[in-house]
Every structure is written in C-alpha cells, then in structure tokens.
ZAVEXKOL-758107 format. One record per residue (C-alpha): x, y, z; residue number from 1; residue in three letters. Coordinates in steps of 0.2 Angstrom, whole numbers, plus 2048, in hexadecimal, padded with zeros to 3 digits. Layout:
BEGIN
+------+-------+-----+------+------+
! east ! north !  up ! resi ! resn !
+------+-------+-----+------+------+
!    X !     Y !   Z !  NUM !  ALA !
...
+------+-------+-----+------+------+
This chain:
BEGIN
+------+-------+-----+------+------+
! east ! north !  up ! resi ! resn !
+------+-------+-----+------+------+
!  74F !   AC9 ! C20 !    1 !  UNK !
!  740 !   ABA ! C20 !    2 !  UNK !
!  735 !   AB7 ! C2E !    3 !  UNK !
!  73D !   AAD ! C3D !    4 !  UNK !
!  730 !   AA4 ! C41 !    5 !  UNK !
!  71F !   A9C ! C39 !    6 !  UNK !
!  710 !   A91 ! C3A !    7 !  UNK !
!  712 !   A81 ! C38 !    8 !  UNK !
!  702 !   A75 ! C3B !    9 !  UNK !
!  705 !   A69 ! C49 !   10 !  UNK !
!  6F8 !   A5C ! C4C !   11 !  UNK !
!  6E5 !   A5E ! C4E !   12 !  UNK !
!  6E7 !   A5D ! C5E !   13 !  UNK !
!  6F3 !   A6C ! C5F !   14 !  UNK !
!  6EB !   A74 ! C51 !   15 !  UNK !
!  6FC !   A83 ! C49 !   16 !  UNK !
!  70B !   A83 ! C53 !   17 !  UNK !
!  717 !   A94 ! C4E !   18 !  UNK !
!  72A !   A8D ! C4A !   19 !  UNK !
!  73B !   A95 ! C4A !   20 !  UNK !
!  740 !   A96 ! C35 !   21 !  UNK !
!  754 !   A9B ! C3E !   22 !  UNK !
!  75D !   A9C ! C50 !   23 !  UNK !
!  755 !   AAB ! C5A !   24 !  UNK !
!  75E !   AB1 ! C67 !   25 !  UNK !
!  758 !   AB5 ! C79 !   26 !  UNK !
!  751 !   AC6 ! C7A !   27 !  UNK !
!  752 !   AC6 ! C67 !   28 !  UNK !
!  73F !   ACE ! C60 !   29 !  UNK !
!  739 !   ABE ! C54 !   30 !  UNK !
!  72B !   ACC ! C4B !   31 !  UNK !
!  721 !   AD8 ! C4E !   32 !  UNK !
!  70F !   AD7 ! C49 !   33 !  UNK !
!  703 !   AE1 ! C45 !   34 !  UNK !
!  6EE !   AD9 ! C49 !   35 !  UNK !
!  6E2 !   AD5 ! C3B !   36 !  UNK !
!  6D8 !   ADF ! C44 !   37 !  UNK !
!  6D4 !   AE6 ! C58 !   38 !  UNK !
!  6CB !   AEE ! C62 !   39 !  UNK !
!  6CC !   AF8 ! C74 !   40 !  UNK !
!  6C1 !   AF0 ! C81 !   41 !  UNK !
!  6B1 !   AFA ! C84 !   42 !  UNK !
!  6B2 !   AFD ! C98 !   43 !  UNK !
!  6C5 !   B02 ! C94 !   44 !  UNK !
!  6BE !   B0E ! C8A !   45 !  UNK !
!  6AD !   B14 ! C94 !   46 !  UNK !
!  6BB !   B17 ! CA2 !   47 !  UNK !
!  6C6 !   B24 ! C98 !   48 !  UNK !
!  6D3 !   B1B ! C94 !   49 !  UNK !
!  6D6 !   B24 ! C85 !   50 !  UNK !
!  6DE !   B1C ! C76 !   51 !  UNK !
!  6E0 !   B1D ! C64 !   52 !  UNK !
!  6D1 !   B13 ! C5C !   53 !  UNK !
!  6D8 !   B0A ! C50 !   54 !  UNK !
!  6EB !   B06 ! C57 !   55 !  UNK !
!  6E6 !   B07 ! C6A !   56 !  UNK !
!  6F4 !   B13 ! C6C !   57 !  UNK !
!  6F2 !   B1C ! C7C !   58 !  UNK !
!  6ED !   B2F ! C79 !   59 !  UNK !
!  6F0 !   B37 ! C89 !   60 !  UNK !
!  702 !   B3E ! C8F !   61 !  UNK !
!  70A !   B34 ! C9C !   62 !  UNK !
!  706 !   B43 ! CA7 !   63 !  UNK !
!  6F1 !   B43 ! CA5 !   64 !  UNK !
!  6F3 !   B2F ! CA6 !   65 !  UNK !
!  6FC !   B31 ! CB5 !   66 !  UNK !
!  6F0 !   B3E ! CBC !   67 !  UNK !
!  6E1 !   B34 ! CB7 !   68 !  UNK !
!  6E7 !   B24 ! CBF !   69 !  UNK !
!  6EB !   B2E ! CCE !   70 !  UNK !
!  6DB !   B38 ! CCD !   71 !  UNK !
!  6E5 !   B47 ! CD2 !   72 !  UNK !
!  6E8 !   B56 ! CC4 !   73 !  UNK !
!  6F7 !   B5F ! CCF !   74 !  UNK !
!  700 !   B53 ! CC9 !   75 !  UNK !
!  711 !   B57 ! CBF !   76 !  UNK !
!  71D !   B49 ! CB8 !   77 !  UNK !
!  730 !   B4D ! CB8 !   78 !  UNK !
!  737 !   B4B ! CA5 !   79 !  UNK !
!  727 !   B50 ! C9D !   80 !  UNK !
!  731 !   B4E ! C8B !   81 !  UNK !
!  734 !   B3A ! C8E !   82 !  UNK !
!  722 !   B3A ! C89 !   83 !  UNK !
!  71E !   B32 ! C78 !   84 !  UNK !
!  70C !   B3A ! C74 !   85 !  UNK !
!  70B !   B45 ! C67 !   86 !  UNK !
!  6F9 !   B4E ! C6A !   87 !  UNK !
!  6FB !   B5A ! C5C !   88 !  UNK !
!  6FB !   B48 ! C4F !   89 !  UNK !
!  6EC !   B45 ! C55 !   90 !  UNK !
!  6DB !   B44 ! C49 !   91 !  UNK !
!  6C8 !   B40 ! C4B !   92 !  UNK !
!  6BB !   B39 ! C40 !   93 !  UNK !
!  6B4 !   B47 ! C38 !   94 !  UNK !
!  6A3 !   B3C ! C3B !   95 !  UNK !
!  6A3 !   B36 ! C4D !   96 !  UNK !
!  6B1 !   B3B ! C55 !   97 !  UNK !
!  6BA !   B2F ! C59 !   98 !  UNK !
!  6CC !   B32 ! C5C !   99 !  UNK !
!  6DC !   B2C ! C53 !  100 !  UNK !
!  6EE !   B2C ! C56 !  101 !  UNK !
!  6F3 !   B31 ! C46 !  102 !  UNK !
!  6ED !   B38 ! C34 !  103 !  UNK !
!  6F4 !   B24 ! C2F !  104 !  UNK !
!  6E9 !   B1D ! C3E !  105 !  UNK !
!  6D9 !   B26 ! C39 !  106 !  UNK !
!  6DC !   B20 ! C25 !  107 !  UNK !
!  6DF !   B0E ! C29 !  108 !  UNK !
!  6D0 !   B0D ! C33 !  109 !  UNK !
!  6C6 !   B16 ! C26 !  110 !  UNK !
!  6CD !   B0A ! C18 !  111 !  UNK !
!  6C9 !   AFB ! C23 !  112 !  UNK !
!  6B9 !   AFB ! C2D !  113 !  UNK !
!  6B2 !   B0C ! C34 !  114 !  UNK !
!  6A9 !   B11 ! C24 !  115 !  UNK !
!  69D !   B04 ! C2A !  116 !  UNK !
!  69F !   B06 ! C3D !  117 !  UNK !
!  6A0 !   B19 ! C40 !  118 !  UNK !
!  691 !   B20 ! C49 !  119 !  UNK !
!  690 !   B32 ! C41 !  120 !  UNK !
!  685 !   B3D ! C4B !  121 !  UNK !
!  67F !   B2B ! C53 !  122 !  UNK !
!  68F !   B2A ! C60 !  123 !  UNK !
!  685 !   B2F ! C6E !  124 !  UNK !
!  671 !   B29 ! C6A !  125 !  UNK !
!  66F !   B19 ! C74 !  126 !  UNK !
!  662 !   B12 ! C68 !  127 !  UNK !
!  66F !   B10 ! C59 !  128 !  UNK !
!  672 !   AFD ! C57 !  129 !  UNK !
!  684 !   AFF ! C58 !  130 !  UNK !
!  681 !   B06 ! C67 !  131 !  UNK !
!  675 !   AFB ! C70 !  132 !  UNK !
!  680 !   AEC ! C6A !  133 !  UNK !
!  690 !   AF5 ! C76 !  134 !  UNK !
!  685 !   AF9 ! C84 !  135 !  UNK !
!  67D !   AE6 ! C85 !  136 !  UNK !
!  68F !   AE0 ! C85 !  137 !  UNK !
!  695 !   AEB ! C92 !  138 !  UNK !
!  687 !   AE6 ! C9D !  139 !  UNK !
!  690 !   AD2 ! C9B !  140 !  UNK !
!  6A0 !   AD4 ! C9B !  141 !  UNK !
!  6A7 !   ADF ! CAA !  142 !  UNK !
!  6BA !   AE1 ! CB0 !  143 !  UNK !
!  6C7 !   ADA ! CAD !  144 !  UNK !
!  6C2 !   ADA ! C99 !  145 !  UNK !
!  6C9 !   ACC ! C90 !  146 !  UNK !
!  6C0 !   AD0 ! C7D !  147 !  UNK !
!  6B4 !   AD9 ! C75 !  148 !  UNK !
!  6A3 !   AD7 ! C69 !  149 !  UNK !
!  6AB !   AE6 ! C60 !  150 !  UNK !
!  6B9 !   ADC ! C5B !  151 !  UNK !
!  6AC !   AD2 ! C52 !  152 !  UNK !
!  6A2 !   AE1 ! C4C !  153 !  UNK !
!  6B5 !   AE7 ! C42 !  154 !  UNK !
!  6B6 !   AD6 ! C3B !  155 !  UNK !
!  6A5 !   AD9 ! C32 !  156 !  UNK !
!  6A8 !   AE9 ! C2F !  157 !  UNK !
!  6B9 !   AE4 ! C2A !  158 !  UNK !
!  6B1 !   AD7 ! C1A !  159 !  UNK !
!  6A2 !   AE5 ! C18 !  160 !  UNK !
!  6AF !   AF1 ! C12 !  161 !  UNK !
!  6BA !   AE6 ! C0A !  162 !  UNK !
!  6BD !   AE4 ! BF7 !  163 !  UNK !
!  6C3 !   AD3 ! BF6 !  164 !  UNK !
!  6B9 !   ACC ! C05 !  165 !  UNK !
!  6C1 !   ABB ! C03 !  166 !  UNK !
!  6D1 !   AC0 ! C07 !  167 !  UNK !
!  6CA !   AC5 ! C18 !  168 !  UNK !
!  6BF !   AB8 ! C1C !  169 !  UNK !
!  6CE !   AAC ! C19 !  170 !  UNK !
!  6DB !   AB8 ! C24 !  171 !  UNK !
!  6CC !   AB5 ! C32 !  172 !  UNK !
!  6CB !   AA1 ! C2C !  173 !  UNK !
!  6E0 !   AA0 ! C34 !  174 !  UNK !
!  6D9 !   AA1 ! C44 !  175 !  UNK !
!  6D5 !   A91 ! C4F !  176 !  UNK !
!  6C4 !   A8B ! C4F !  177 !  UNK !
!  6BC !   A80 ! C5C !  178 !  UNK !
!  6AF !   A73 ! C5B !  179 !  UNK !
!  69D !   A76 ! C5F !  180 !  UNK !
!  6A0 !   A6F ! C71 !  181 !  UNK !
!  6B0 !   A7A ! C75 !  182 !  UNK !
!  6A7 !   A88 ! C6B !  183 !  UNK !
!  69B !   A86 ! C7B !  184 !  UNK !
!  6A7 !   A88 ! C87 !  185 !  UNK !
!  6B0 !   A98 ! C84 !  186 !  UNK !
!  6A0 !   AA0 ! C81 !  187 !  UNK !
!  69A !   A9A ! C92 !  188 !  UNK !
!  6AB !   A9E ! C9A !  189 !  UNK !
!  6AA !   AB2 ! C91 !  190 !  UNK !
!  698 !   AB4 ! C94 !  191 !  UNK !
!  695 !   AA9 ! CA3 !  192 !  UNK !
!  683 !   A9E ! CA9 !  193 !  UNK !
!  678 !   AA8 ! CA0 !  194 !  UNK !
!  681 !   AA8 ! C91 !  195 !  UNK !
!  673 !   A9F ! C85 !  196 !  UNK !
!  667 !   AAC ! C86 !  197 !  UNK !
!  678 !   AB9 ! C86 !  198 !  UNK !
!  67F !   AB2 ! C76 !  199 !  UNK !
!  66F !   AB4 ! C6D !  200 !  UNK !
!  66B !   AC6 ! C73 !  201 !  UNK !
!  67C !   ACC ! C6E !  202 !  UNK !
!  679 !   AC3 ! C5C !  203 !  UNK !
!  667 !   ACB ! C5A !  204 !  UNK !
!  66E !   ADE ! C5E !  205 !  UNK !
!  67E !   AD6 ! C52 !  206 !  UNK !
!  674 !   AD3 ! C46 !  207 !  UNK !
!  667 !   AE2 ! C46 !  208 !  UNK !
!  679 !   AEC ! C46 !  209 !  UNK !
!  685 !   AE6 ! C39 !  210 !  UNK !
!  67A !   AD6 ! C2F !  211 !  UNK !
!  683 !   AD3 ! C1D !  212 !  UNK !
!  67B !   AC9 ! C12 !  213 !  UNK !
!  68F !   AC2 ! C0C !  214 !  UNK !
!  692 !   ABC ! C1E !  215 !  UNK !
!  67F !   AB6 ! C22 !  216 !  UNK !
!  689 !   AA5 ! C2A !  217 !  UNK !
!  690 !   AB1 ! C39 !  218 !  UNK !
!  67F !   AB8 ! C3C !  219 !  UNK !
!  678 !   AA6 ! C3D !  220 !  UNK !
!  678 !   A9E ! C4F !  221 !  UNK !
!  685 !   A92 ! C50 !  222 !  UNK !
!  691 !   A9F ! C42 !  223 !  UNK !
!  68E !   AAD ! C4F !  224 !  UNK !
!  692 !   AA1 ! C5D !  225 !  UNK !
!  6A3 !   A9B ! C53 !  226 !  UNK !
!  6A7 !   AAF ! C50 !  227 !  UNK !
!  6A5 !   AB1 ! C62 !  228 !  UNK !
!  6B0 !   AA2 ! C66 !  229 !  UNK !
!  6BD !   AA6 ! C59 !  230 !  UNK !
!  6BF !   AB7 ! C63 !  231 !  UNK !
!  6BE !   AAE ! C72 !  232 !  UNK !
!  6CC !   AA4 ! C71 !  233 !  UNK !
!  6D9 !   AAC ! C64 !  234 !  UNK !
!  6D6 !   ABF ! C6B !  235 !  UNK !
!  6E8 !   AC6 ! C71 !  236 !  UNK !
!  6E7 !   AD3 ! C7D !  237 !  UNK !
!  6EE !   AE3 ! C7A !  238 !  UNK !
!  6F4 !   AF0 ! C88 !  239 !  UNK !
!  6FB !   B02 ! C85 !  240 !  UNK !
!  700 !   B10 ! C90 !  241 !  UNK !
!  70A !   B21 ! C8D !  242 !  UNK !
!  70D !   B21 ! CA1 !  243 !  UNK !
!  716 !   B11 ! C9E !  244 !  UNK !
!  721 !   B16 ! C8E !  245 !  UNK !
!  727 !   B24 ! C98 !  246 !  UNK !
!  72C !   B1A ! CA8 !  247 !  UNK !
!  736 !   B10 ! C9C !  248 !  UNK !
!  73D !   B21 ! C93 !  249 !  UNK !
!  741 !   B25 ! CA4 !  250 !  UNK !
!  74B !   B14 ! CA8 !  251 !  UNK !
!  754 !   B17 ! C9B !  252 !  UNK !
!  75E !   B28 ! C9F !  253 !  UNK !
!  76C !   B2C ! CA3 !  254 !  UNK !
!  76C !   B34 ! CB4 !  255 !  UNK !
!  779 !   B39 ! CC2 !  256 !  UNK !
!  776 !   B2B ! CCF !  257 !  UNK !
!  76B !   B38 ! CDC !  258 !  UNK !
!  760 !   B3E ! CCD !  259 !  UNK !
!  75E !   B29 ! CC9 !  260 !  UNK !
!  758 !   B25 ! CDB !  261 !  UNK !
!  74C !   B35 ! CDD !  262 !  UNK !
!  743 !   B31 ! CCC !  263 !  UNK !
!  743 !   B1D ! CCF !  264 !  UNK !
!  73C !   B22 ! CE1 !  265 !  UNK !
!  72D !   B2D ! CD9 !  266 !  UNK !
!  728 !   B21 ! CCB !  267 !  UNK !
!  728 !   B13 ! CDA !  268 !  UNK !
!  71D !   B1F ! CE3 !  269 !  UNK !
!  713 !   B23 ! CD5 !  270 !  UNK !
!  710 !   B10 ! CD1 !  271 !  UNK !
!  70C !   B0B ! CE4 !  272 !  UNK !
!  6FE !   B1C ! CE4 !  273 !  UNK !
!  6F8 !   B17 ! CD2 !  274 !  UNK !
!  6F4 !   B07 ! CD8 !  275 !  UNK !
!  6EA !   B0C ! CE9 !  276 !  UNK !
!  6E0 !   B17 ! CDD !  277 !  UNK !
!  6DD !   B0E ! CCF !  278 !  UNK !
!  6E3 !   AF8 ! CD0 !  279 !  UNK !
!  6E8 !   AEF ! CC3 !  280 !  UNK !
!  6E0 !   AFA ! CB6 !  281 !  UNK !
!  6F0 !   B04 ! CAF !  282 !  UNK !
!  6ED !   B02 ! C9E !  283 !  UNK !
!  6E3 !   B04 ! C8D !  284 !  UNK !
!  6DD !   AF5 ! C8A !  285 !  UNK !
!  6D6 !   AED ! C7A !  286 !  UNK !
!  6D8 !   ADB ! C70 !  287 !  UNK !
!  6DD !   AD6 ! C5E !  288 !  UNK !
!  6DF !   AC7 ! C53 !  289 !  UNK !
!  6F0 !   AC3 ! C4F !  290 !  UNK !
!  6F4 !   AB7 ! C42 !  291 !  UNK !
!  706 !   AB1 ! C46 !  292 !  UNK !
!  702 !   AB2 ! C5A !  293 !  UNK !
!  6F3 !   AA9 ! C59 !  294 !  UNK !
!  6FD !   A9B ! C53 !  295 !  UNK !
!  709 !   A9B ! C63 !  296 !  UNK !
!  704 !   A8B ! C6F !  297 !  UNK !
!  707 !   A8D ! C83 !  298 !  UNK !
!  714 !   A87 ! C8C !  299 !  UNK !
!  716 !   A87 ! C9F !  300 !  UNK !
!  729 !   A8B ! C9B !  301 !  UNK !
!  727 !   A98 ! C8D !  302 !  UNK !
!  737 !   A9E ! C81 !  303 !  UNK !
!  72D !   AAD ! C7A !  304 !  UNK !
!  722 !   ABB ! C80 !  305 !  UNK !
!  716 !   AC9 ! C78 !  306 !  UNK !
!  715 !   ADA ! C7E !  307 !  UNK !
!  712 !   AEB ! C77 !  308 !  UNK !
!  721 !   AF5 ! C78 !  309 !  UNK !
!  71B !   B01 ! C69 !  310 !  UNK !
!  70D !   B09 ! C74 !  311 !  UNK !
!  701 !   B02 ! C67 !  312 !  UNK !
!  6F7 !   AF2 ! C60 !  313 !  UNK !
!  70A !   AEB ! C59 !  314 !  UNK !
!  710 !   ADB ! C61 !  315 !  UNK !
!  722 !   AD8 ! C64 !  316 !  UNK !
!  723 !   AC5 ! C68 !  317 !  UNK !
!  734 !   AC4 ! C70 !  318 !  UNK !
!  741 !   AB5 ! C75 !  319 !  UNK !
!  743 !   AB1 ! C86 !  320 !  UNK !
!  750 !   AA4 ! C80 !  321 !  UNK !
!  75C !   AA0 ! C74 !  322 !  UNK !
!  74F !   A95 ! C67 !  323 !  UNK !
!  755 !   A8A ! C5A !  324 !  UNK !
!  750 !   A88 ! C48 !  325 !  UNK !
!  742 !   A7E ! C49 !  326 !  UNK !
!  73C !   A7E ! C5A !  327 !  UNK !
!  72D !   A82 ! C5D !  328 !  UNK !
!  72A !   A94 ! C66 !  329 !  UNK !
!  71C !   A95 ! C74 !  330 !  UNK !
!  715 !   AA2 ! C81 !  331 !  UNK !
!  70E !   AA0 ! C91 !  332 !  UNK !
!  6FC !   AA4 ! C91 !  333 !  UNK !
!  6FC !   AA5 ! CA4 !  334 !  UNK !
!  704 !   AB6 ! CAD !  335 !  UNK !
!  714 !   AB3 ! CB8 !  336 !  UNK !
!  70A !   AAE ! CC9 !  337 !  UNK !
!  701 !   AA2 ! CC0 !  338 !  UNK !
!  70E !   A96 ! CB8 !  339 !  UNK !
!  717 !   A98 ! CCA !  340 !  UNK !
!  707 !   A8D ! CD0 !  341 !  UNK !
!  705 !   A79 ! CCF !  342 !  UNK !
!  703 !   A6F ! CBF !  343 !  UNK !
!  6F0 !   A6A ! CC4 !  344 !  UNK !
!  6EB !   A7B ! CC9 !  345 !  UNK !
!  6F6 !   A84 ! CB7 !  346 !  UNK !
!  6ED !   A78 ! CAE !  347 !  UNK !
!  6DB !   A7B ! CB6 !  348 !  UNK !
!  6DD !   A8C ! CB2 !  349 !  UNK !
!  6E1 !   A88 ! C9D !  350 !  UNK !
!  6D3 !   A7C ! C9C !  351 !  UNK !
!  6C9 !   A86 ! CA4 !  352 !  UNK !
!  6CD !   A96 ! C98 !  353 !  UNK !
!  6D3 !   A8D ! C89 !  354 !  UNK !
!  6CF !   A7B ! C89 !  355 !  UNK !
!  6E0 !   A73 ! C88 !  356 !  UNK !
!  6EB !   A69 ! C96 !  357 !  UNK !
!  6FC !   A6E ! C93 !  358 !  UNK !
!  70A !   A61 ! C8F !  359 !  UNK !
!  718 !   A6E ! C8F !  360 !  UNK !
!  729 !   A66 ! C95 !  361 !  UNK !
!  725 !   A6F ! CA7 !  362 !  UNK !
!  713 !   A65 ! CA9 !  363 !  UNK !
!  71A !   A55 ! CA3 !  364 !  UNK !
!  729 !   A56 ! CAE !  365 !  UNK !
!  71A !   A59 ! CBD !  366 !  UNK !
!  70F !   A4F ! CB6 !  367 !  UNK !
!  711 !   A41 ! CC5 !  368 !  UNK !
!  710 !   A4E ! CD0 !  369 !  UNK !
!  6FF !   A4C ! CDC !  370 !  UNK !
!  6EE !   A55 ! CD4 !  371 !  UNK !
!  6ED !   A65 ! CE3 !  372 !  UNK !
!  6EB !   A74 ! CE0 !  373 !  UNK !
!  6F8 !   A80 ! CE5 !  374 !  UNK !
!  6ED !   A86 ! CF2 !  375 !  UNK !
!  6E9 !   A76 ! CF8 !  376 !  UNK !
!  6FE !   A73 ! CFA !  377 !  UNK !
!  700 !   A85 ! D02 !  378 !  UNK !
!  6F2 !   A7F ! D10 !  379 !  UNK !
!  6FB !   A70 ! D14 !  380 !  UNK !
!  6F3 !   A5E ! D14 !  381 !  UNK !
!  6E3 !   A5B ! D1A !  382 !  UNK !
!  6E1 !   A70 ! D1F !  383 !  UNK !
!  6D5 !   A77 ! D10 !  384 !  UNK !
!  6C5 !   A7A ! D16 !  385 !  UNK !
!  6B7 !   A74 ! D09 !  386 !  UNK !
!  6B2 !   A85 ! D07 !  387 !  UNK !
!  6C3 !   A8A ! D02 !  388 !  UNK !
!  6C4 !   A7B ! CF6 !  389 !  UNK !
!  6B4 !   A7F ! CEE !  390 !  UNK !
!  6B8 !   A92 ! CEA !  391 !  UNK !
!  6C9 !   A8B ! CE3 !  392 !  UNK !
!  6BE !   A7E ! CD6 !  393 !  UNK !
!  6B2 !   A8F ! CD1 !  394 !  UNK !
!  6C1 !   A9C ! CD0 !  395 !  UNK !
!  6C3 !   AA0 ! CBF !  396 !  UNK !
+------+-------+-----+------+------+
C-alpha cells in the first residue's frame, strides 16, 4: 500500500523531520516498526522481569506477572485464557541460556548478534568481560532506566557478525549525531558528575569485551563517546507486559453488565495493590534504535504517538489527528503531566534532556508568556522559598 509517512531532511538545525506521503486519519496506525536493533534494560532484567531476549516480549502469564508485582502467589486471575503467552513456544540458547519467545526469536538473534555475545558456560562467572562491563554499568545507571551500554555492545556485535558490514554501519549512520559539545552533554546528563572518569571506564571494559579491528573509530575516545551519545539521544524506550495485554483482553468482553463491574472493580483493585507493592515499575523494560521514529521531532501539541500494542519491541506510531499530506507528524517526548506544565518549565526539562527549545505552535503561542516555572505560578507571586526554587533548577 506505500508507506504513509517518510523522512524528509529539514534544516541543520532540525536535522530529519518524518512527513505524511497521504491523509492519515485519527486513530489510523501510520506503520509499524520494527528496531535495528534493542535491548532490555539491565536492572529490568536483574529484577525478574522476564522477557524474550531478543523481542522483549514478556514471558511470564499475566497470572505470575500479577503475583510477582503483588509478591503474593495465592493469587488467581479470573479469565485465565485472555492470556496471550504461550510458554510451551518458548526456546533457550543451547549455550547460555538465555530465553526466547519463539524458535523465530531465538534464530534472528542467532543470525544477528548473539554468536558474538552469548556467554556459554560464562553467564554466571563475574570475571568474563561481558560480564564486568554489565555489572560496571549497573553500578551508574540505577532506576528509572533510560538506555543501556548493551544496546551498544549489539551494535558491535551486530557489524561483528555481519557479512556486508557496510550496510549496518550506514543503517546506524541514519541516526542523529551531535557535535562534540552536545555529545558532552548527554553523556553528563546519562552518567552524571563523575561521568569523565565513567565514560572511559565503561570504554576500557568495552573494549577489553568486544574490540574489532573494523570498527577501531568506536573504541577510540571521542567514537566511543559519539556511540554513547548516539544511544543517548536516539534510544526509544520500549515497555511490555502480559498483565497488561490481558487487562486490555479483558476490556474488550462482552459481559452481562454485573459480570463488567465485578471484573473492572478487581482489575481497579489489582492496579491500586500492585502499585503499593511495587510503584511505577509495571513493566519489562528495554530500548531500541528505530529508524523512522528517530526521525519524528517533538511537539508540545503532538498528532502522533508510539506505543507497543504487540507485547514486543514493534512500534505502532498512531494518529492522534486527522494529518494531511505533507504535514509534518510529531510526538511528544514529554508524558502527559509534563506538557500540562508552563512553557519555560517543558522547555527546561527538553533542553536539559535533549538539547533543543521547542517552537511547536503551543510554545510560540506562550512564547510571551513570563519565564516561571509551573511551580513558581502554583506558589503564587513572591511565595517560593529559595530552597524550593533551587531544587526546581537541579530537578531533572
């Protein structure tokens, strides 16, 4: 049918721009993608939240999700068969052990990268390099994850494996690069104050891990830094979880009006209990490069959105408003509570994260407004104590 959408190059300022090719209508799915290549976040994983190693599909029932969230065993869901797992599909790697979704999963994972990266009888022994290398970046990046140095690591492996390595190292090229100084930035923001002597830990045990002599630039100090950068800014998170497919399963009975209220009050209940248990962490988590999403520039006002209706790594970017031919289509990069907040404080939190001040129509519309911070108008004039203003210039 064509693509409804592609990349169009804007300006060096904006860098790509992704473009309507027809009329999309709302609630219309513009394409579904599948990552270059991704990776589940290493405390995610430490944690037990299992999930397929190559497509992060969730590989517990909704049931042991529900219990493990809950940390209670006793418990039984109603509807057991609106759960989408399929255990008995499930493989391992002969080698390590690490556990697939799928016969498909475990082969393109094979064909890909984990020749390179599979531990053998090494998975447990804290002295292999892969090893090391996962255990130093866990000690620097803690919850909430936001990437992962094994993203990088499958890059390598990626090209390692690859017959025509130039094809990958262009497909990795699409993605946006920074300049030196910004390059700085992001790694400071991901690695925080001490991330000069970080950064070239993590590119020592890199290298001792995966060094090839084709990509010697990435191992370099200023490639490694661009690598990490590139991961940095372009890294889409991913979240999956069979608790949630069946919730939506559920929604989507058809039930006597009774039956409807009983199982909406449970899964209510369920939610409010998960939560005292366990927080915000409800899902498997991981991150992947995305070609076409990569190219899709903020807005304040977005017409689009991404989300993972598959239970896996695919992306479903979907319209949140009629789009014409030719307009451009942009997602928020900020959650719901965060666009609801003042011009200056939105655009603190994008500069700060990805070095850019919005000029979507919502900012210049705003743009006369006065530069407080949404805390700032909440207190009132003249209110915020300085302590209070200082925390809101560190928050991050």
């Amino acid at each position: 049918a064509g693509a409804a959408a592609e990349a169009r190059f804007i300006s060096s300022a904006k860098g790509k721009g992704l473009f309507a090719t027809k009329n999309i209508r709302k609630g219309e799915t513009v394409f579904v993608e599948r990552p270059v290549v991704s990776s589940q976040f290493l405390w995610n994983a430490l944690y037990n939240y299992r999930a397929c190693d190559h497509c992060l599909r969730a590989l517990e029932t909704a049931e042991e999700n529900a219990q493990r969230l809950l940390g209670k065993s006793s418990l039984v869901l109603p509807h057991p068969e609106q759960c989408s797992i399929r255990k008995d599909l499930h493989q391992q790697c002969p080698r390590c052990q690490v556990t697939y979704c799928s016969a498909e999963c475990r082969q393109a994972a094979l064909e890909q990268y984990h020749q390179v990266l599979c531990l053998g009888p090494s998975r447990d022994d804290p002295t292999h390099p892969l090893n090391k290398l996962q255990e130093a970046w866990r000690n620097m990046h803690y919850p909430p994850e936001t990437s992962s140095i094994m993203l990088m690591a499958r890059m390598v492996a990626t090209i390692k494996q690859a017959k025509d390595k130039e094809w990958w190292i262009k497909a990795f090229s699409q993605f946006c690069n920074k300049t030196a100084n910004e390059e700085e930035e992001i790694v400071h923001k991901l690695l925080g104050d001490k991330f000069k002597g970080q950064l070239e830990l993590l590119r020592l045990l890199f290298t001792e891990a995966l060094y090839d002599e084709y990509l010697s630039r990435w191992f370099t100090p200023e490639g490694f830094r661009s690598l990490f950068a590139l991961v940095g800014t372009n890294g889409q998170g991913i979240g999956t979880s069979s608790l949630s497919q069946w919730v939506h399963a559920c929604d989507a009975l058809d039930l006597p009006m009774l039956q409807r209220e009983e199982l909406d009050a449970f899964i209510d209940q369920l939610y409010k209990d998960i939560e005292k248990e366990s927080g915000e962490f409800l899902n498997c988590e991981g991150s992947g490069l995305y070609v076409l999403q990569s190219c899709c520039n903020h807005s304040c006002i977005p017409n689009a959105e991404t989300s993972f209706p598959e239970n896996n790594f695919l992306l479903h970017l979907t319209a949140l408003e009629d789009i014409e031919a030719g307009e451009e289509i942009c997602i928020s990069y900020l959650d719901c509570c965060q666009r609801e907040r003042s011009r200056h404080s939105r655009n603190k939190i994008l500069r700060e994260n990805y070095l850019f001040t919005c000029s979507c129509p919502k900012c210049l519309a705003q743009a006369d407004d006065a530069d407080v911070t949404s805390d700032e108008e909440e207190e009132g004039e003249g209110e915020t104590d300085d302590a209070e203003l200082e925390d809101e210039m560190t928050d991050v």
